[in-house]
N, C-alpha and C positions, 0 to 999 in steps of 0.2 A: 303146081305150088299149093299143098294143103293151105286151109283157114288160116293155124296160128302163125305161118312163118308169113303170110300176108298181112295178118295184123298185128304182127312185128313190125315187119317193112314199115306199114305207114303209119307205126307208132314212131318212129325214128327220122320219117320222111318229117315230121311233121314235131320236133324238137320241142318248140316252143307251147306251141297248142299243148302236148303231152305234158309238159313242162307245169303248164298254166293249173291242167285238173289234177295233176300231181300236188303239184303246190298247197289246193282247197282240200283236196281230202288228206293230207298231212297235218295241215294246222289244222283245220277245224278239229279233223279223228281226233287228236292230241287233248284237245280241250272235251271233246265227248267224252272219249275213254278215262281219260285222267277225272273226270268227276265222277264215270260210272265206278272205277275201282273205289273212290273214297265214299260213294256212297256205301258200295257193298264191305267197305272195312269197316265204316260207322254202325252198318247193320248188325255185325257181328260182334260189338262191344259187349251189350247184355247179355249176349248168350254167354260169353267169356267172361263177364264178373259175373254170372250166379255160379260157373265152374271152379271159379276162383275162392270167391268170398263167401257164395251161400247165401241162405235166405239168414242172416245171424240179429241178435237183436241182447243191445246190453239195459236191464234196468237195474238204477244207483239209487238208493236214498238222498231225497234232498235233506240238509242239514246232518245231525246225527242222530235220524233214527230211533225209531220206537219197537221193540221186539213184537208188542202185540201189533202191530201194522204189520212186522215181519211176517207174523205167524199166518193172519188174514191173505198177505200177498201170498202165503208161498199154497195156501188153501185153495187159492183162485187160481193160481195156477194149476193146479192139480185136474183141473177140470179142462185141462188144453193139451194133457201128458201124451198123449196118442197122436199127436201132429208133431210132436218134437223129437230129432233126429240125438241131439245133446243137449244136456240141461244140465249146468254147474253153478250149484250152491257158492257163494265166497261170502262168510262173514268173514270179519278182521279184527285183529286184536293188536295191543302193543303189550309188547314185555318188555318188562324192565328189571327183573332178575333175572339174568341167565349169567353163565358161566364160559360167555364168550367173551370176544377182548370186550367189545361193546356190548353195557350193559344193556341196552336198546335196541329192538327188534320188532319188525313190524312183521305180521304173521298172517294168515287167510286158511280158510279152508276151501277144499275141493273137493267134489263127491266124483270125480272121474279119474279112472286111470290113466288116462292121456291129458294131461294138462293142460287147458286151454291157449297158454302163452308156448308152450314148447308146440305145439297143432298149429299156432299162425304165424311160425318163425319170432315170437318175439322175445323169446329165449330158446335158449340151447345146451344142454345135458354134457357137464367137462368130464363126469364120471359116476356111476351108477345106474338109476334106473329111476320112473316115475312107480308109482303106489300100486301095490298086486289088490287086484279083488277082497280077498280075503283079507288085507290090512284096512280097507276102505268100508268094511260091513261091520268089521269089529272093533271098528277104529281102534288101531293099535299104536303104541308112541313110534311111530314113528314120522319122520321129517323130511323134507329137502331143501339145502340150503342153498344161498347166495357164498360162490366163491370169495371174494372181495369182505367176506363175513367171517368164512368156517377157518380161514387165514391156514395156519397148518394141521386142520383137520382135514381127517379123509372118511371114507365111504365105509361104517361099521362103527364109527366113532359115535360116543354119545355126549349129549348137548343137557346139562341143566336148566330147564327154563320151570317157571311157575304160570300158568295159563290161568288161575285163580282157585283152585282147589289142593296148594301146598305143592311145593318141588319135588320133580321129577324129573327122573331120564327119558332123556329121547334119542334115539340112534336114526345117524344118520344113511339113509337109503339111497341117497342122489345131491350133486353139488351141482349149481347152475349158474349161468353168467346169462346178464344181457345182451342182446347182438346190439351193439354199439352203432351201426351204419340205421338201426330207428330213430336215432335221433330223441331219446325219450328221457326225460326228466326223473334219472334215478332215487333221487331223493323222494322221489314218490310211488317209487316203487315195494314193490312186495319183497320180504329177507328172507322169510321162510312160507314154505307150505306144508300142512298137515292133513291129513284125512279129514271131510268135514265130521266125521261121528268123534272122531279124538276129540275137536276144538270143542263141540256140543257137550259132549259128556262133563267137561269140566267147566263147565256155568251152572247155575239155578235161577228161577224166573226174577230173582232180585240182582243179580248180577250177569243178566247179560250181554253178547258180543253184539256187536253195531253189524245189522248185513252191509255190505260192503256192494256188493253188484251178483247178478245171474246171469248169465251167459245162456242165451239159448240158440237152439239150428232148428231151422224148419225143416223137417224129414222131408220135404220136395216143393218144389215150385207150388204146385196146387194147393197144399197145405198150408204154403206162406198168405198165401190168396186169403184163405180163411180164416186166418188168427191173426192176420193185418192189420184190420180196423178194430179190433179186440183189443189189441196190446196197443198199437203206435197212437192212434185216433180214440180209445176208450174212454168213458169218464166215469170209468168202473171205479167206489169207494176206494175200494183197496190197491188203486194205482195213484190217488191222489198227491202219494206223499213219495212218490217215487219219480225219478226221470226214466223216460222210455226211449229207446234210441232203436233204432234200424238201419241196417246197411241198404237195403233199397229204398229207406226215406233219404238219405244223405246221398243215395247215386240218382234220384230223381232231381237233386237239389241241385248238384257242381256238374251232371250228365244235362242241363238245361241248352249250354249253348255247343255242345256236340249236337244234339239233336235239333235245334235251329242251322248249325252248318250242315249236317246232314242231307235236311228240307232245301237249303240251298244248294245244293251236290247235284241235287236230282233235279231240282229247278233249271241250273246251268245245263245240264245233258239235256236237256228234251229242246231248250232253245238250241242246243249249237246241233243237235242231230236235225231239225229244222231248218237251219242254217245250212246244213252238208244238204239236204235233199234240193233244197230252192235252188241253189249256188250251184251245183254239180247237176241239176236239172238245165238251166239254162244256158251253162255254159254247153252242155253235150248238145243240147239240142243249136244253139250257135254253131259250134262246129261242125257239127252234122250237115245244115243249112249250106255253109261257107262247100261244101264238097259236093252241090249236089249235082252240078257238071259230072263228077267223074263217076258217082252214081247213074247218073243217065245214060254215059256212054259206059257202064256196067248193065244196066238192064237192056239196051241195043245190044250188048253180044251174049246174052241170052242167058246171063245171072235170076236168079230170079230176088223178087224182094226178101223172100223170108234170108236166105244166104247173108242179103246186104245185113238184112238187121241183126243177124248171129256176128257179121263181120265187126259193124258196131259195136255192138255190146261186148264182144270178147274184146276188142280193145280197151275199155272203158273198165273190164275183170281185171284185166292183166296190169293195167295203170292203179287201178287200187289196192291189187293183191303186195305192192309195191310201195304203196302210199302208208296201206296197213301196217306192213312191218315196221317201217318207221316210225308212224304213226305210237303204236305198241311200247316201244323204247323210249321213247320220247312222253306220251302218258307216265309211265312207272315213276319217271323219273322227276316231273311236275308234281305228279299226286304227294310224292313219297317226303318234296321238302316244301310246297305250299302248304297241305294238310298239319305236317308236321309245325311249321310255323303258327298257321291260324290255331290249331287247339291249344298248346302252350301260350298263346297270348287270349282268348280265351278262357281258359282254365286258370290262369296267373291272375285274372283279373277279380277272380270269386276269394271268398275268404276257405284258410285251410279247414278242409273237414276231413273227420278221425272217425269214424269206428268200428272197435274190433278189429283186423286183419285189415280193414280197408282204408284207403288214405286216399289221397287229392290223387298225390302223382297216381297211382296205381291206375284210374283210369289212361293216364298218358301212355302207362308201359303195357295196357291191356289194346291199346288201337298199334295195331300192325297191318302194313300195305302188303297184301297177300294177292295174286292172282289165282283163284279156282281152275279147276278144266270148266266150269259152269260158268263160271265169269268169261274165260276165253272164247268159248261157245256163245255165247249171249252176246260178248262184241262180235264176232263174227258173223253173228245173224244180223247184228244191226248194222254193218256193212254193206250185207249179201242185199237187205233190203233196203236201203240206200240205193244199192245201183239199180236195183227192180223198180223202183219208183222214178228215177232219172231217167231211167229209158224209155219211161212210155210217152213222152212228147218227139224222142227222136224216130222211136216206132211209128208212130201216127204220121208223120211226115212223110218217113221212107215208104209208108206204105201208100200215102197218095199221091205220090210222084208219076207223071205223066211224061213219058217218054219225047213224047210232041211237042209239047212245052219247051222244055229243058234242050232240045235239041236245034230248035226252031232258030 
């Protein structure tokens, strides 16, 4: 009879006992792994909101705005242009001559061909296109409207409006709608956009446009590192009259109590993996004990101990290899609606925060229960050394077992 069908047999001889460390390394595993997964899926949040959101950063004028502070901020920035990945100009204006149904329109400019708002899903293009290069450097009239606006205007169509230097046509190049599932208060939203060099051209330093906000991206993580405490923490003149806002200041701020359960994830795994080592230490070493009869009359027919203790311990492999799998399914499935409860009562409890692209919820839809091959790997190890650490009080035993003794 080779080893494993032996300790088969008195795995099965022995129902209950099997039974018993089945049992400890099922629940405990459970509660191990199920914290290690939620640690390693809290781990992974940051890396998945700068993938997400970027290093982005909106500054607003508080009140309405002075052009020479505009001028000074947009100077001081200028002196950070090489760290930034995007950088979009918005002043705004209201019109109130144009030649649409509503004589009132609220308007912005943008110095990028990709739109800030169509780039973070917060609109979306019914027809046309966003602003070519070439209309953006020579600002040329052209526009993109609000569907809900252009009513049965289409894409070539031109728009009268007066921006302050007498009426003009503008053709329209692109119609756009809000994606209504943001949830966003349209009446405060933007009707039209235009090239920012069009809106500029048509001011003079006695008459002009309010900056509205700049939009900027940190060209890389490292970069955000360094124009961080510049822009967010500055008490730079020419930011005084400005609000500064950061997506990784407001993910430090609502990311506060993910990373306190986090600390607790890894706190719980290291006590119950503690737990699995004491508990499955002493029970083997019990059971071990309780048999040492039939180990004796085992080394009388001329076993040797090393065998005995391979025979052990493959028992003790095979009962967890078993415990594991369960174990595994039963983890996923704890992680996946604990986790998911606590940070939604967590994150519910903080006030909403906005900006740019990034929301409250979004960290909620950025935590996902993922198993790795690294993570499977790593519970496995901590398994494999689990039973390595159990067995060496039944090893010690078995190996000073005295035939005389036990037989006497």
């Amino acid at each position: 009879m080779n080893i494993f069908t032996r300790a088969f047999k008195n795995i099965t001889h022995q129902p209950f006992k099997s039974l018993a460390i089945f049992l400890v390394i099922a629940v405990l595993g459970t509660f191990l792994f199920a914290f290690m997964i939620i640690a390693s899926s809290l781990d992974n949040i940051e890396a998945e909101f700068y993938k997400r959101s970027g290093n982005e950063y909106t500054i607003k004028a508080l009140g309405d705005g002075d052009f020479k502070d505009d001028k000074a901020l947009l100077k001081y920035l200028d002196l950070y242009d090489d760290f930034f990945s995007y950088y979009d100009i918005r002043f705004i204006d209201y019109v109130y001559n144009t030649s649409l149904e509503s004589s009132y329109a609220k308007i912005t400019s943008t110095s990028q061909s990709v739109i800030y708002e169509t780039n973070t899903d917060l609109i979306k293009l019914v027809s046309g296109r966003e602003f070519l290069k070439e209309e953006l450097d020579e600002g040329l009239d052209v526009i993109i409207i609000r569907k809900d606006l252009a009513f049965n205007l289409e894409v070539g169509d031109t728009v009268k409006m007066d921006l302050g230097q007498g009426e003009k046509d503008y053709q329209i190049v692109g119609i756009f709608e809000y994606d209504q599932s943001q949830g966003r208060d349209l009446d405060n939203d933007v009707d039209i956009f235009t090239p920012y060099e069009t809106l500029m051209k048509e001011y003079d330093e006695e008459t002009p446009p309010s900056l509205w906000s700049l939009y900027i991206k940190a060209a890389s993580k490292e970069d955000n590192a360094k124009i961080y405490p510049e822009l967010y923490d500055s008490e730079e003149p020419a930011l005084e009259n400005y609000r500064v806002s950061s997506t990784l200041a407001v993910y430090e701020k609502i990311a506060e109590p993910l990373k306190a359960f986090n600390s607790l994830s890894k706190i719980i795994s290291y006590i119950a993996l503690t737990l699995v080592i004491i508990i499955l230490s002493v029970l083997t070493f019990l059971f071990v004990k309780e048999r040492r009869y039939e180990f004796g009359v085992l080394l009388a027919m001329g076993e040797t101990k090393l065998k005995i203790v391979v025979l052990a311990v493959l028992e003790l492999l095979i009962i967890s290899v078993f415990a594991f799998l369960l174990s595994l399914l039963l983890s996923y499935v704890f992680a996946f609606f604990y986790s998911d409860y606590l940070i939604n009562a967590s994150l519910s409890a903080n006030v909403s925060y906005e900006i740019g692209s990034l929301k409250l919820e979004d960290l909620t839809d950025l935590y996902q229960i993922n198993i790795s091959m690294i993570l499977y790997l790593k519970m496995l190890m901590t398994l494999l050394l689990s039973i390595a650490i159990a067995s060496i009080l039944p090893t010690i035993y078995i190996t000073n077992l005295k035939i005389r003794k036990l037989l006497i």
